[in-house]
C-alpha positions as CSV (number, residue, x, y, z in Angstrom):
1,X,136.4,76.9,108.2
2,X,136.6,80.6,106.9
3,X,133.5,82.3,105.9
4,X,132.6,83.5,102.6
5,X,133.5,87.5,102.1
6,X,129.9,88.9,102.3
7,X,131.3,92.5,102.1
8,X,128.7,95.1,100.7
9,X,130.0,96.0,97.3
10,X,130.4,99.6,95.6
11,X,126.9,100.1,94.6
12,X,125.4,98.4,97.7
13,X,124.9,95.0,96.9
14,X,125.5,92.1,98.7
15,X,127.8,89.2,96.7
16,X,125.5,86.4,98.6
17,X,123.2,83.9,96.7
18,X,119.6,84.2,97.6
19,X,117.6,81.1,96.9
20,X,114.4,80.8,95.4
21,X,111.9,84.4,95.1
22,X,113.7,85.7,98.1
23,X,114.7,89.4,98.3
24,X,117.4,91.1,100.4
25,X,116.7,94.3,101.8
26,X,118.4,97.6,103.4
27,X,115.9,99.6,105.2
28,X,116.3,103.0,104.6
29,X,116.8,105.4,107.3
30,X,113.4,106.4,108.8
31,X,113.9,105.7,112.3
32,X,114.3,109.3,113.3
33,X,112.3,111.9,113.6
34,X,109.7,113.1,111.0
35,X,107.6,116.1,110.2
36,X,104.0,116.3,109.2
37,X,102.8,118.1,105.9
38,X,101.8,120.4,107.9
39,X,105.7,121.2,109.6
40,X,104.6,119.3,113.1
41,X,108.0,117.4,114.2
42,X,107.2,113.8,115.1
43,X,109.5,112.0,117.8
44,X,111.2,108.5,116.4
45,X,109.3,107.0,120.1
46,X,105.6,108.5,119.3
47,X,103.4,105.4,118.9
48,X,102.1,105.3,115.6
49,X,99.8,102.6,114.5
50,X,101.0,100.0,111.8
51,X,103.7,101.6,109.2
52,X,104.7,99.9,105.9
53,X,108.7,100.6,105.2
54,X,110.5,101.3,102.6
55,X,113.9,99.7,101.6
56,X,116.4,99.2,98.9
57,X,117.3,96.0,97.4
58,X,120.7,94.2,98.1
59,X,120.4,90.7,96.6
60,X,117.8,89.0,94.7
61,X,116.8,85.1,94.6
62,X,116.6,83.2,91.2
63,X,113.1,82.8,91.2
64,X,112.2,87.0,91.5
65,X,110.6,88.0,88.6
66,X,109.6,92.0,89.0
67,X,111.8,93.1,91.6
68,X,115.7,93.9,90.3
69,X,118.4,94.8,92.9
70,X,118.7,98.8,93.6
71,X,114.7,98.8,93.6
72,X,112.9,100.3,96.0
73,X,110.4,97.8,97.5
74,X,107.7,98.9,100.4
75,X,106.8,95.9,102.7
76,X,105.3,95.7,106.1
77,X,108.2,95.2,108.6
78,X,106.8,93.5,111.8
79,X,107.1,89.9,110.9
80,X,110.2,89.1,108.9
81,X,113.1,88.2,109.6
82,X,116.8,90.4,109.9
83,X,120.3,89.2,109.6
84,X,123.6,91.6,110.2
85,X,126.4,91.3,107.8
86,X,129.6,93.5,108.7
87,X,127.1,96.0,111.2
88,X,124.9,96.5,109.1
89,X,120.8,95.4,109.7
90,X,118.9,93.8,106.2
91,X,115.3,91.7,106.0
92,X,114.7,89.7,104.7
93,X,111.5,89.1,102.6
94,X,109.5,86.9,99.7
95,X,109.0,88.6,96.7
96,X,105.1,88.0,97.5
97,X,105.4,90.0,100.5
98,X,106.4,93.2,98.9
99,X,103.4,95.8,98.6
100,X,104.9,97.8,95.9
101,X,108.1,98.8,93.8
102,X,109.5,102.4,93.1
103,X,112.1,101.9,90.4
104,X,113.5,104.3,87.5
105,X,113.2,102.0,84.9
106,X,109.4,102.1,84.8
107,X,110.0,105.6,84.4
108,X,107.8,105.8,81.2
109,X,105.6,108.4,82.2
110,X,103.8,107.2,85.0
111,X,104.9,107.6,88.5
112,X,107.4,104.5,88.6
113,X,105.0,103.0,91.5
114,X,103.4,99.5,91.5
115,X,100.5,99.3,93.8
């Protein structure tokens, strides 16, 4: 039985079906080392306490309502779950389990950020 061709396309996205308010995610690179406002370098192994991540959106369920692939959604990684299509690492997450949404299109003079 041949698989379905889940290659990323152009802009990102991923030609998969997600059912119901499911979202796909790619989490951005911020695995490495950091720096503090103030210019201190942080090591990718210091021990920080709980951090909320940041990713961009790959595929979208039927059921999402405010989220829109290429959206930048902030969620808390620790307890979902992470699938690899062609080497590369996505979550994924319920649209309830986002914290907030960076997008351009709610660029209407506020800071694009839903809290």
């Amino acid at each position: 039985m041949a698989h379905p061709d889940t290659t990323p396309l152009p802009d990102g996205s991923v030609p998969i079906k997600l059912l119901h308010d499911r979202v796909l995610v790619r989490v951005d690179d911020g695995d490495g080392d950091r720096r503090s406002t103030g210019g201190i370098l942080i090591p990718a192994t210091a021990q920080v306490g709980r951090r909320l991540s940041w990713a961009r959106v790959v595929a979208i369920g039927p059921n999402v309502r405010t989220i829109e692939v290429g959206d930048h959604v902030l969620f808390d990684p620790e307890s979902h779950p992470e699938v690899e299509l062609h080497g590369t690492e996505y979550v994924l997450l319920r649209e309830r389990d986002v914290h907030a949404l960076a997008a351009a299109r709610v660029s209407d003079g506020h800071s694009g950020l839903y809290l």
